[in-house]
TORVEX-619503 format. One record per residue: residue number from 1; residue in one letter; x, y, z negated of N, C-alpha, C in turn; chain. Coordinates in Angstrom, 1 decimal. Each point is the difference from the previous one (the first is absolute). Layout:
TORVEX-619503
{NUM, 'A', {X, Y, Z}, {X, Y, Z}, {X, Y, Z}, 'A'}
...
***
This chain:
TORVEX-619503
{1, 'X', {86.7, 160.9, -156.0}, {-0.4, 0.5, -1.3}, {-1.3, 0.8, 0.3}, 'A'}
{2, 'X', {-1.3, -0.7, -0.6}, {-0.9, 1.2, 0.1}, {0.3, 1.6, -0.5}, 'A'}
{3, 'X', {-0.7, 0.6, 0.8}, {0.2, 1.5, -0.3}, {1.1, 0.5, 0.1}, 'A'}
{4, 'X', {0.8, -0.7, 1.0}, {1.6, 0.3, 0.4}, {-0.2, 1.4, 1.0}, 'A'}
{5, 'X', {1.3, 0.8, 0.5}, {-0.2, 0.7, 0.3}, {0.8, -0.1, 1.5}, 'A'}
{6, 'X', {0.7, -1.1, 0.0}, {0.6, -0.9, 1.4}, {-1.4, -0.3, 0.6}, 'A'}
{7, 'X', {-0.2, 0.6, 1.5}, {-0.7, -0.5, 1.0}, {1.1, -1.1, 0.8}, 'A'}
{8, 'X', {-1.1, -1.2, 0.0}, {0.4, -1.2, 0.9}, {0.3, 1.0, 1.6}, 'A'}
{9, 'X', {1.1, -0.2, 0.8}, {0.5, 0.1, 1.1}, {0.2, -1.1, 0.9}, 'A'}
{10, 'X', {0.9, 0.6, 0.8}, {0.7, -1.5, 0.9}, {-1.0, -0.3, 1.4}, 'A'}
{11, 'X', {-0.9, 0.6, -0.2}, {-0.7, -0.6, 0.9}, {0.0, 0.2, 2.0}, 'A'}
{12, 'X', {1.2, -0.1, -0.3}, {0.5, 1.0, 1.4}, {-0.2, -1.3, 1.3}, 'A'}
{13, 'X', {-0.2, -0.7, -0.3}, {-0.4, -1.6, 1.3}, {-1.3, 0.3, 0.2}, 'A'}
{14, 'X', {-0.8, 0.7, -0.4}, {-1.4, 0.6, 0.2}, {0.0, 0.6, 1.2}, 'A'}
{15, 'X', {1.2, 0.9, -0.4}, {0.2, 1.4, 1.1}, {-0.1, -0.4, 1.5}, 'A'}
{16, 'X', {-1.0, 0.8, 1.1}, {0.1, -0.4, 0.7}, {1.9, 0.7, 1.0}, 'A'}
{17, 'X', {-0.2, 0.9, -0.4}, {1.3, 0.2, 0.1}, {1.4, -0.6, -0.3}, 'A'}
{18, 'X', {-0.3, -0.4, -0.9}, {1.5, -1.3, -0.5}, {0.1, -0.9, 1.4}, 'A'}
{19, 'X', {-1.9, -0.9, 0.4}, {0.1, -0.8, 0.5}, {1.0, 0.5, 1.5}, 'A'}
{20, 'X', {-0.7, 1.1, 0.3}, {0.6, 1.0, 0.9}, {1.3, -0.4, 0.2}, 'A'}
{21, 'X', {0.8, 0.4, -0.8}, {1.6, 0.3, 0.0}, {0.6, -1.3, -0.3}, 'A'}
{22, 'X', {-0.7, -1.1, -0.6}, {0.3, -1.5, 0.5}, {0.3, -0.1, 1.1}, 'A'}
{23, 'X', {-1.4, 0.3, 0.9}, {0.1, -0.6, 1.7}, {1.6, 0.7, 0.3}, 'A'}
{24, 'X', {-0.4, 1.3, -0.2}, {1.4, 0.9, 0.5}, {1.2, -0.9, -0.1}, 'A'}
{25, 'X', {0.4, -0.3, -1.1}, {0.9, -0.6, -0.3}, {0.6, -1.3, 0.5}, 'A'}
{26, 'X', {-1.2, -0.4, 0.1}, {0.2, -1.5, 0.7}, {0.3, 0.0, 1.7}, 'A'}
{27, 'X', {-0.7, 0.8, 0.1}, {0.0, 1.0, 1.8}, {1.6, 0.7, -0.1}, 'A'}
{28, 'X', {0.6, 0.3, -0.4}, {1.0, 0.9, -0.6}, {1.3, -1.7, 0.6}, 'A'}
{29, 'X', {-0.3, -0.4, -1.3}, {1.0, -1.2, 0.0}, {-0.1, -0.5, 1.7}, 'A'}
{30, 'X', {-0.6, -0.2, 0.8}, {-0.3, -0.9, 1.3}, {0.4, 0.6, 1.1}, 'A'}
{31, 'X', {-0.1, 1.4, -0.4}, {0.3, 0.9, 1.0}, {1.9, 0.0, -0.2}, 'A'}
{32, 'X', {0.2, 0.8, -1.1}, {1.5, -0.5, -0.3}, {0.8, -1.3, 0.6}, 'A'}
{33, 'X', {-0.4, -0.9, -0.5}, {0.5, -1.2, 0.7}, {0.2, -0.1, 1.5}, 'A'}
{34, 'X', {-1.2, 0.8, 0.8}, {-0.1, -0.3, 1.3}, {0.8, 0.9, 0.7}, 'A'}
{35, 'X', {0.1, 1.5, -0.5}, {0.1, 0.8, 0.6}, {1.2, 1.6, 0.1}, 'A'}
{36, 'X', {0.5, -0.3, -2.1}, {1.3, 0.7, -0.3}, {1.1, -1.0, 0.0}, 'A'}
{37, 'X', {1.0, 0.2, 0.6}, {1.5, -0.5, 0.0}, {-0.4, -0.6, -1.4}, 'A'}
{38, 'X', {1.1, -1.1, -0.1}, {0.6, -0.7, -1.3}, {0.6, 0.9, -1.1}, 'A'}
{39, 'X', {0.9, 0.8, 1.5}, {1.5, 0.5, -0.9}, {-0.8, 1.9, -0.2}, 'A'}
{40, 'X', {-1.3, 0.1, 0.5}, {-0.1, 1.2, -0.3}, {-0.5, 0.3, -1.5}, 'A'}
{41, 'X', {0.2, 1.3, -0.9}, {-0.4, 0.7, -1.1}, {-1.6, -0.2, 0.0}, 'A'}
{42, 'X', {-0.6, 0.7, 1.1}, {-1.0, -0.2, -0.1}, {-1.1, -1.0, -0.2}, 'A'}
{43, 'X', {0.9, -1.3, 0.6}, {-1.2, -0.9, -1.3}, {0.1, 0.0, -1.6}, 'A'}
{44, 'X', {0.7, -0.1, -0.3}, {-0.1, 0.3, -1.5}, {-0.7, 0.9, -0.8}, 'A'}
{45, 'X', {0.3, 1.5, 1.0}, {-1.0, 1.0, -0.2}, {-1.3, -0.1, 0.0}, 'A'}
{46, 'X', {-0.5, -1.0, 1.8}, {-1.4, -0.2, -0.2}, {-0.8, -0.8, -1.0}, 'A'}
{47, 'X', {1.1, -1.2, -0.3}, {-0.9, -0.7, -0.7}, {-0.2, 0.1, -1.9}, 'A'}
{48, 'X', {1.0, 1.1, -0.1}, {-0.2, 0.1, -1.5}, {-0.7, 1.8, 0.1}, 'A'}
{49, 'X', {-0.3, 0.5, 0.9}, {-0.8, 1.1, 0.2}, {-1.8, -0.6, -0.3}, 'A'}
{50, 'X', {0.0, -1.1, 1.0}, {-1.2, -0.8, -0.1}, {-0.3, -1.0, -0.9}, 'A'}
{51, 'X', {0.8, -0.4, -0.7}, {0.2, -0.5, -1.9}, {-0.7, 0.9, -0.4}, 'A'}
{52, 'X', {0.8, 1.3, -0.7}, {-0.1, 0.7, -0.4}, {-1.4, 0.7, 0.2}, 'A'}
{53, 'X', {-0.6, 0.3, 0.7}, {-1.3, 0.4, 0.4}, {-0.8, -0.9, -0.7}, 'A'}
{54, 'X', {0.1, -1.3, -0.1}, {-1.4, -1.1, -0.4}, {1.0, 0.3, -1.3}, 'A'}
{55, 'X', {0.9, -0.4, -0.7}, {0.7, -0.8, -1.5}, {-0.2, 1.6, -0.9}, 'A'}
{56, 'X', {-0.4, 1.2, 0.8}, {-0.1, 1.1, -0.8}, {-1.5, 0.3, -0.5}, 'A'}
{57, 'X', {-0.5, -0.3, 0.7}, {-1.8, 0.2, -0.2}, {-0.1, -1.3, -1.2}, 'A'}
{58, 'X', {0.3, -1.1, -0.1}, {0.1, -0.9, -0.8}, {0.3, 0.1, -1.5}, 'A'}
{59, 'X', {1.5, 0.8, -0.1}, {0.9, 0.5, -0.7}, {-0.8, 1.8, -1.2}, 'A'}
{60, 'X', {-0.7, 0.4, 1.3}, {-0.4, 1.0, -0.6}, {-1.4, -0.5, -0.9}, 'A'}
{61, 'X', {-0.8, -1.0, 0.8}, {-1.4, -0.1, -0.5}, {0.5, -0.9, -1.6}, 'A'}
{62, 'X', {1.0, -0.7, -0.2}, {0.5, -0.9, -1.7}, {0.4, 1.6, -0.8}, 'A'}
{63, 'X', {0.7, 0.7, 0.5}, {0.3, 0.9, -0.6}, {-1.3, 1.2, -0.6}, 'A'}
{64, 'X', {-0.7, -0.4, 1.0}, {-1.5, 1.4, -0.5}, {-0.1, -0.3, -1.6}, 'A'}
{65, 'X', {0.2, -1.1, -0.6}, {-0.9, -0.5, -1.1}, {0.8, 1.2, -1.1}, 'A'}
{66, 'X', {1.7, 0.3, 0.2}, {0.4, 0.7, -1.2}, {0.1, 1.6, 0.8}, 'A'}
{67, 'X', {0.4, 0.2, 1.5}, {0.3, 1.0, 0.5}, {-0.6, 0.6, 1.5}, 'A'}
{68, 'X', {-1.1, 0.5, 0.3}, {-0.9, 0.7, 0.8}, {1.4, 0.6, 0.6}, 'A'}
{69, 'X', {0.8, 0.7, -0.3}, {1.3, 1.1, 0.4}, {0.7, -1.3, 1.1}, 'A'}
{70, 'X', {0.5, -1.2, -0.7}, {0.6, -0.9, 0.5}, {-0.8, -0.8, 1.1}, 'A'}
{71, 'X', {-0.9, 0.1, 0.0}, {-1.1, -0.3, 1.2}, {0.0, 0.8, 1.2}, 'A'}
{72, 'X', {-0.3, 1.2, -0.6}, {-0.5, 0.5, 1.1}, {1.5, 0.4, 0.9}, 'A'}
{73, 'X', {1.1, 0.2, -0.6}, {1.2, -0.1, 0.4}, {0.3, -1.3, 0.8}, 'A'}
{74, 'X', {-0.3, -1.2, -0.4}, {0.6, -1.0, 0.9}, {-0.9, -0.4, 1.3}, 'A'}
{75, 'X', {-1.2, 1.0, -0.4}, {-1.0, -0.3, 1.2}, {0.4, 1.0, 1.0}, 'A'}
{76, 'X', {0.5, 0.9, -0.4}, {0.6, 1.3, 0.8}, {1.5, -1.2, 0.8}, 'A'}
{77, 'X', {0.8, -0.5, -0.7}, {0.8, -0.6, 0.3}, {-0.2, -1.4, 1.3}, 'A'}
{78, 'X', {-1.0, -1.0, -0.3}, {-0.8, -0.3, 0.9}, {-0.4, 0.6, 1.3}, 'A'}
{79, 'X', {-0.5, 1.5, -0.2}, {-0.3, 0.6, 1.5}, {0.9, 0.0, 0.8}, 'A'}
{80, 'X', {1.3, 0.8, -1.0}, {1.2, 0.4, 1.1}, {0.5, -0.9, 0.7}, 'A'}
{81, 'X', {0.2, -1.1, -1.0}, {0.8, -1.4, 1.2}, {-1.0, 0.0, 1.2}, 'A'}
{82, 'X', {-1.4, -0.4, -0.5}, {-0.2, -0.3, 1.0}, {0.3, 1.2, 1.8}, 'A'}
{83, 'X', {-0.1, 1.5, -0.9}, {0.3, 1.1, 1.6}, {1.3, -0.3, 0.1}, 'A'}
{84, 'X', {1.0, -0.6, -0.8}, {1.6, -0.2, 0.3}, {-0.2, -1.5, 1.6}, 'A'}
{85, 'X', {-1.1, -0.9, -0.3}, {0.3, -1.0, 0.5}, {-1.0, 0.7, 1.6}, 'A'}
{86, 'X', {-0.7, 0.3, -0.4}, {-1.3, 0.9, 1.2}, {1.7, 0.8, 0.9}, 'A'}
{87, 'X', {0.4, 0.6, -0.7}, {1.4, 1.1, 1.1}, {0.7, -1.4, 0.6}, 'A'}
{88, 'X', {0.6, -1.0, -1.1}, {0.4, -1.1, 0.9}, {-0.7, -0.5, 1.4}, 'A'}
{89, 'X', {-1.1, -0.3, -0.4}, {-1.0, -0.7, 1.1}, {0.3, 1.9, 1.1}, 'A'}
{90, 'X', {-0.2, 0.3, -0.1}, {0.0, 1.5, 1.2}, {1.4, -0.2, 0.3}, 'A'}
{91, 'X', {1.2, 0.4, -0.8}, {1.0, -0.4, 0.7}, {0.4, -1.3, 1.1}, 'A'}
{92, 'X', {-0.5, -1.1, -0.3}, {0.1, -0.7, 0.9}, {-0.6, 0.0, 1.4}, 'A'}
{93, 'X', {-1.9, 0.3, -0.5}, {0.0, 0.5, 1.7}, {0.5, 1.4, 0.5}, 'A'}
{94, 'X', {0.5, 0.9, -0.4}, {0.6, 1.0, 0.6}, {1.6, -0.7, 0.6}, 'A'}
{95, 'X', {0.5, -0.6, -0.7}, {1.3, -0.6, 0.2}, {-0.4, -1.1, 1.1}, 'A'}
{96, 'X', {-1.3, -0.7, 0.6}, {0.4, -0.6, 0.8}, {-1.1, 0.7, 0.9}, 'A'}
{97, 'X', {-0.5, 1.1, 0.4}, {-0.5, 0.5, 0.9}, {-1.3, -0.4, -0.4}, 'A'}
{98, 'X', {-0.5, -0.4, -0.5}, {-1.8, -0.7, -0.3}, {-0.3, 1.5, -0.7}, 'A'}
{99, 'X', {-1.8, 0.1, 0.3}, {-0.6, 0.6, -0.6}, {-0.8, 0.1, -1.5}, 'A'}
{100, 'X', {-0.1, 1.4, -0.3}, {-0.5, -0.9, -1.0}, {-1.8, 0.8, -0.1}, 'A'}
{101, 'X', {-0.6, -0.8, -0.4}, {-1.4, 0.3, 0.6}, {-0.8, 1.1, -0.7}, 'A'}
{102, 'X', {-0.3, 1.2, -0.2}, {-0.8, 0.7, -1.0}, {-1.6, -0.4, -0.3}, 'A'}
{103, 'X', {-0.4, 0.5, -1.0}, {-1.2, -0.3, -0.6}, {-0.9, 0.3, 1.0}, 'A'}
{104, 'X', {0.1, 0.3, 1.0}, {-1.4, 0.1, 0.9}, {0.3, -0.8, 1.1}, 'A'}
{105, 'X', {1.4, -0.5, 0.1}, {0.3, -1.1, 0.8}, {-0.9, -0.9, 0.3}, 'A'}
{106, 'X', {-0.6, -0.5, 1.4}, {-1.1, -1.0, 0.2}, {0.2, -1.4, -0.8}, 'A'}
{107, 'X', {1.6, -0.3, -0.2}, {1.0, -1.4, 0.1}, {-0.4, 0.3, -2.1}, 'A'}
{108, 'X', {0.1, 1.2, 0.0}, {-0.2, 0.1, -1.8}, {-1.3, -0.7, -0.4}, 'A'}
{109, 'X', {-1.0, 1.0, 0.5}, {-1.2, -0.1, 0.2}, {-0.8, -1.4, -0.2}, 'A'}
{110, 'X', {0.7, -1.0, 0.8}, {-0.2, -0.9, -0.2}, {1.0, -1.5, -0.8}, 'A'}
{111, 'X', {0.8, 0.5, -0.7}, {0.9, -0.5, -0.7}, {-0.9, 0.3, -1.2}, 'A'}
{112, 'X', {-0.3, 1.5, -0.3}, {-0.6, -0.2, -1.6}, {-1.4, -0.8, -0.3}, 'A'}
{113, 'X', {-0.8, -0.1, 1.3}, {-0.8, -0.6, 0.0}, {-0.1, -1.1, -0.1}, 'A'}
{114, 'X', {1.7, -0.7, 0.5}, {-0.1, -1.4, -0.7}, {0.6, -0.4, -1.2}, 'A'}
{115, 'X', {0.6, 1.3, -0.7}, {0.6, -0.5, -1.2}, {-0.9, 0.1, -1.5}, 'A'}
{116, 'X', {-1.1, 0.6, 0.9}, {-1.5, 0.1, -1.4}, {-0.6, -1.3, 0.0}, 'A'}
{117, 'X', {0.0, -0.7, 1.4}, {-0.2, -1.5, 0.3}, {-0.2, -0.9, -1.2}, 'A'}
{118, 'X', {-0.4, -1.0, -0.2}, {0.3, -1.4, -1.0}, {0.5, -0.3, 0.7}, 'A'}
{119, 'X', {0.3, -0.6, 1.2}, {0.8, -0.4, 0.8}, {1.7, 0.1, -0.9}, 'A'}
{120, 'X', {-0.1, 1.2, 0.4}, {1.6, 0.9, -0.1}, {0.3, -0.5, -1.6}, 'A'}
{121, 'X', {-1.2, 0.4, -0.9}, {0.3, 0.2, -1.3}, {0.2, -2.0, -0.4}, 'A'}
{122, 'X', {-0.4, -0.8, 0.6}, {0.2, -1.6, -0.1}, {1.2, -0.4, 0.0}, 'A'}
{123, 'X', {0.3, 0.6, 1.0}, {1.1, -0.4, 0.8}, {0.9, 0.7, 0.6}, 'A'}
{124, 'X', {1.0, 1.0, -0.7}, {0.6, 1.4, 1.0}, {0.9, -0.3, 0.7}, 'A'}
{125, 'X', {0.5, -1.1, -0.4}, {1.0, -0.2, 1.5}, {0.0, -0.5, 0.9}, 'A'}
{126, 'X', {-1.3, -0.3, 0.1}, {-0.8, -1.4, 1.3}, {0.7, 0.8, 1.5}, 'A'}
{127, 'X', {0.2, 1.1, 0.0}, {0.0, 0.5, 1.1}, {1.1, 0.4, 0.8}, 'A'}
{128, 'X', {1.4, 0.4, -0.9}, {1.4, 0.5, -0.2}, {1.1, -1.0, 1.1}, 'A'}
{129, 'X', {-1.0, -1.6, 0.3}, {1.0, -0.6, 0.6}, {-0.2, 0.7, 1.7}, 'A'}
{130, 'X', {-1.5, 0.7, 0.2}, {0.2, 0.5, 1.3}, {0.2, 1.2, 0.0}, 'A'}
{131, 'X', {0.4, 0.8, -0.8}, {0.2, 1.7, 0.1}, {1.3, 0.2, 0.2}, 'A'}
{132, 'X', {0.3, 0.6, 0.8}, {1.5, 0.6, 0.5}, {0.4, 1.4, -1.2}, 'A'}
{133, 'X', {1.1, 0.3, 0.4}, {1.0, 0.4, -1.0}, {-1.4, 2.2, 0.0}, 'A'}
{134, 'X', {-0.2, 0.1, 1.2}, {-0.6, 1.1, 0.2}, {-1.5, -0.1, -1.4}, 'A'}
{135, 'X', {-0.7, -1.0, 0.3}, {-1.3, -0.6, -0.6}, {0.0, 0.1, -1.7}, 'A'}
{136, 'X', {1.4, -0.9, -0.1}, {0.2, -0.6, -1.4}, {0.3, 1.3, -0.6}, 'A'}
{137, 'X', {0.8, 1.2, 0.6}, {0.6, 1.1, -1.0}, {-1.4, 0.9, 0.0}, 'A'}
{138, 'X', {-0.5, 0.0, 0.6}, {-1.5, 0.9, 0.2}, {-0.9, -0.7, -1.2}, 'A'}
{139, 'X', {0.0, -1.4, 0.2}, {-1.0, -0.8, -1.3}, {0.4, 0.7, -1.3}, 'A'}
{140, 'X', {1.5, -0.5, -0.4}, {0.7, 0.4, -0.9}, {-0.3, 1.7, -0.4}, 'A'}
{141, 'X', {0.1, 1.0, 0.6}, {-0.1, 1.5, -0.1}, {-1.4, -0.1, -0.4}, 'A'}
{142, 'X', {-1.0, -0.7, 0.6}, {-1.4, 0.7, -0.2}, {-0.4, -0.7, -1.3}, 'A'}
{143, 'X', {0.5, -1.3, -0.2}, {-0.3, -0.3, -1.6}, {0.8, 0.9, -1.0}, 'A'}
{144, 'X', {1.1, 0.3, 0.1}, {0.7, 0.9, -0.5}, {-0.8, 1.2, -0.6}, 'A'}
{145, 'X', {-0.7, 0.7, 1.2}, {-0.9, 1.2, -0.7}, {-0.8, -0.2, -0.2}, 'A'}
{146, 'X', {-1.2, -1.0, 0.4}, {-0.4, -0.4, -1.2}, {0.2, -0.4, -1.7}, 'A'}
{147, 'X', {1.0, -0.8, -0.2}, {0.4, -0.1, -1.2}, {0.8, 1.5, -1.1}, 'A'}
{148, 'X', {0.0, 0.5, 0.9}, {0.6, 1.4, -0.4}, {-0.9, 1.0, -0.3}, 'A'}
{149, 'X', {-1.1, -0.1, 1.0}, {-1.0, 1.1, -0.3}, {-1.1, -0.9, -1.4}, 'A'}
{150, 'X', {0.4, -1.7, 0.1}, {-0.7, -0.2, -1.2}, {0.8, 0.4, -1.2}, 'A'}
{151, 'X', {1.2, -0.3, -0.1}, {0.7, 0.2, -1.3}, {0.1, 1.6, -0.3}, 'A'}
{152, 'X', {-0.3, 0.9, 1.2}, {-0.7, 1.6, -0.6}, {-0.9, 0.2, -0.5}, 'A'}
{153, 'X', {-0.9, -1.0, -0.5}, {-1.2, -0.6, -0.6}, {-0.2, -0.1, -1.1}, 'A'}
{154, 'X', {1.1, -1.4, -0.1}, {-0.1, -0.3, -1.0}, {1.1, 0.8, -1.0}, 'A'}
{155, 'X', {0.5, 0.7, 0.3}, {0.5, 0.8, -0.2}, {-0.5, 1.7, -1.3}, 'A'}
{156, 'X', {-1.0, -0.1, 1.3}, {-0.9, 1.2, -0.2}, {-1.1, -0.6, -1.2}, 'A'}
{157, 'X', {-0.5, -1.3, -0.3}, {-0.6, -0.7, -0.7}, {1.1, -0.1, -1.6}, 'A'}
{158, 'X', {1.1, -0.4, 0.2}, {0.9, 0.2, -1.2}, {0.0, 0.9, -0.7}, 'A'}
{159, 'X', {0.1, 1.4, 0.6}, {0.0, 1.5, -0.3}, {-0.9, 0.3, -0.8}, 'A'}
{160, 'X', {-1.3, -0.6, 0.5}, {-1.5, 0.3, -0.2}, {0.2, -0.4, -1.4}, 'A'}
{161, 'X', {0.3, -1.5, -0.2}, {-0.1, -1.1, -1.4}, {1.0, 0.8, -0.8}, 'A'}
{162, 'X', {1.5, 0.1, 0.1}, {0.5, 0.7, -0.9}, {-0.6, 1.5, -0.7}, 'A'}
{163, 'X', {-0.8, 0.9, 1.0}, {-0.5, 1.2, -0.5}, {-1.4, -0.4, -0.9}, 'A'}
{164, 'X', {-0.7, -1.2, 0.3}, {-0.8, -0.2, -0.6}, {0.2, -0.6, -1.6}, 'A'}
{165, 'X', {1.2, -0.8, 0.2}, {0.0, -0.3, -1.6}, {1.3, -0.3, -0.5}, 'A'}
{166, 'X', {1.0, 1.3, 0.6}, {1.6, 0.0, -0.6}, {1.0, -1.2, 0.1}, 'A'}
{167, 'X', {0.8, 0.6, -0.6}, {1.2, -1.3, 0.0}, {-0.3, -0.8, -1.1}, 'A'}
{168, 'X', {1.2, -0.3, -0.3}, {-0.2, -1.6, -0.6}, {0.4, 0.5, -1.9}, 'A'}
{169, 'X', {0.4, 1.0, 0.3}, {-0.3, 0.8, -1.2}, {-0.9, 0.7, -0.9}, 'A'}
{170, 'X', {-0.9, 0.3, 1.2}, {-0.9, 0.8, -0.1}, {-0.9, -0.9, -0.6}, 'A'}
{171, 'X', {-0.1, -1.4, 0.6}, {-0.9, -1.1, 0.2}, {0.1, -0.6, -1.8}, 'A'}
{172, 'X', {1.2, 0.1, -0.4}, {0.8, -0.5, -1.2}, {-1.0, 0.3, -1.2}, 'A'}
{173, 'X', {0.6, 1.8, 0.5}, {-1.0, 1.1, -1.3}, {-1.5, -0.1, -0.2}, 'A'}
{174, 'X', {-0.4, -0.7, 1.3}, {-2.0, 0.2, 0.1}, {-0.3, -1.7, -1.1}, 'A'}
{175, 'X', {0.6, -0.9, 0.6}, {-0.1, -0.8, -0.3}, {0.2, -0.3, -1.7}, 'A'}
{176, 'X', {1.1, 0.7, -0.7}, {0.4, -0.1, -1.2}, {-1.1, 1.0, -0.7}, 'A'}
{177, 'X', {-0.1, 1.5, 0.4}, {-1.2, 0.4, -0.3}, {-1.3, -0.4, -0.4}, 'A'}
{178, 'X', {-0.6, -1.0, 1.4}, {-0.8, -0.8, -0.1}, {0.1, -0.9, -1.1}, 'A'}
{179, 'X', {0.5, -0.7, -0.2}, {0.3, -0.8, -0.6}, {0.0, -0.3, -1.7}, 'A'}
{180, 'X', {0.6, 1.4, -0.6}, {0.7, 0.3, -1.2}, {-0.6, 1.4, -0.2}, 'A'}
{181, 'X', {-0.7, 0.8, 0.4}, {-0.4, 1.7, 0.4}, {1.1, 1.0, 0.0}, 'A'}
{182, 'X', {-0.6, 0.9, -0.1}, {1.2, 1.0, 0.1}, {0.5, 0.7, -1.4}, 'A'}
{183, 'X', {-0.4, -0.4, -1.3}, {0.8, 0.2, -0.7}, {1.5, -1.1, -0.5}, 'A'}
{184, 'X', {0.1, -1.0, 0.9}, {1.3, -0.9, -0.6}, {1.0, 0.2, 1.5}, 'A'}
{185, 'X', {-0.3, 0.7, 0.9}, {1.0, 0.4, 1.2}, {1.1, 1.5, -0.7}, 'A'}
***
């Protein structure tokens, strides 16, 4: 409707972060398969922790169009799986004696450098069939905060847009104002 007061949304396949939490996911599923028991809880946990992280940023960006509140909530919801699935990946290399590499780690250091890559971003799994169980949960962690320090972002960008031009209420009254003036509200 021209002069509607619904902003087009949805556009969350843009995000470079969605793309983000894809790989995760897909990396997520491969790892699972290879590396948690059948019979253990914890796959289940990982893989709908790593669902949930991509199907929430998706979920929140359809929903911006009536509710900013409900966005920025499911984007919040988004992060947490994904630090629920980040403690996973740590639990396992603690549980099997592997390290896990800090941000000034040399092995990091050069891990992020290949995940800024076209390479990496073409093709993110080209690599997974030679990474050992140490490598793969380190990959997994450092995309991890990345996609977490982006979704504090975008995050912080939602905040911004809601303060800038209210809820979906708010939006209602400018618009009908607009529209009709302010003597028939």
């Amino acid at each position: 409707m021209e002069g509607g007061f619904l902003k087009a949304q949805g556009g969350f396949r843009r995000l470079k972060v969605f793309r983000l939490t894809e790989i995760i996911c897909d990396l997520s599923v491969i790892f699972i398969e290879r590396h948690i028991p059948v019979k253990s809880r914890t796959r289940d946990q990982m893989e709908q922790a790593a669902r949930s992280g991509k199907q929430n940023i998706a979920e929140g960006s359809a929903a911006s169009t009536t509710s900013r509140e409900t966005e920025i909530k499911l984007t919040n919801v988004a992060k947490a799986s994904l630090v629920e699935l980040e403690l996973d990946y740590e639990d396992f290399l603690r549980q099997h004696g592997l390290p896990r590499w800090d941000k000034s780690h040399p092995r990091t250091l050069k891990l992020r450098e290949y995940l800024r890559s076209k390479r990496f971003l073409d093709n993110p799994l080209e690599t997974v069939d030679r990474m050992n169980p140490e490598e793969y949960c380190n990959l997994a962690i450092t995309l991890i905060n990345q996609a977490t320090y982006m979704l504090r972002r975008l995050m912080e960008a939602q905040q911004r847009q809601f303060l800038a031009n209210g809820g979906i209420r708010e939006q209602m009254s400018r618009a009908r104002r607009a529209r009709f003036g302010k003597e028939n509200n």
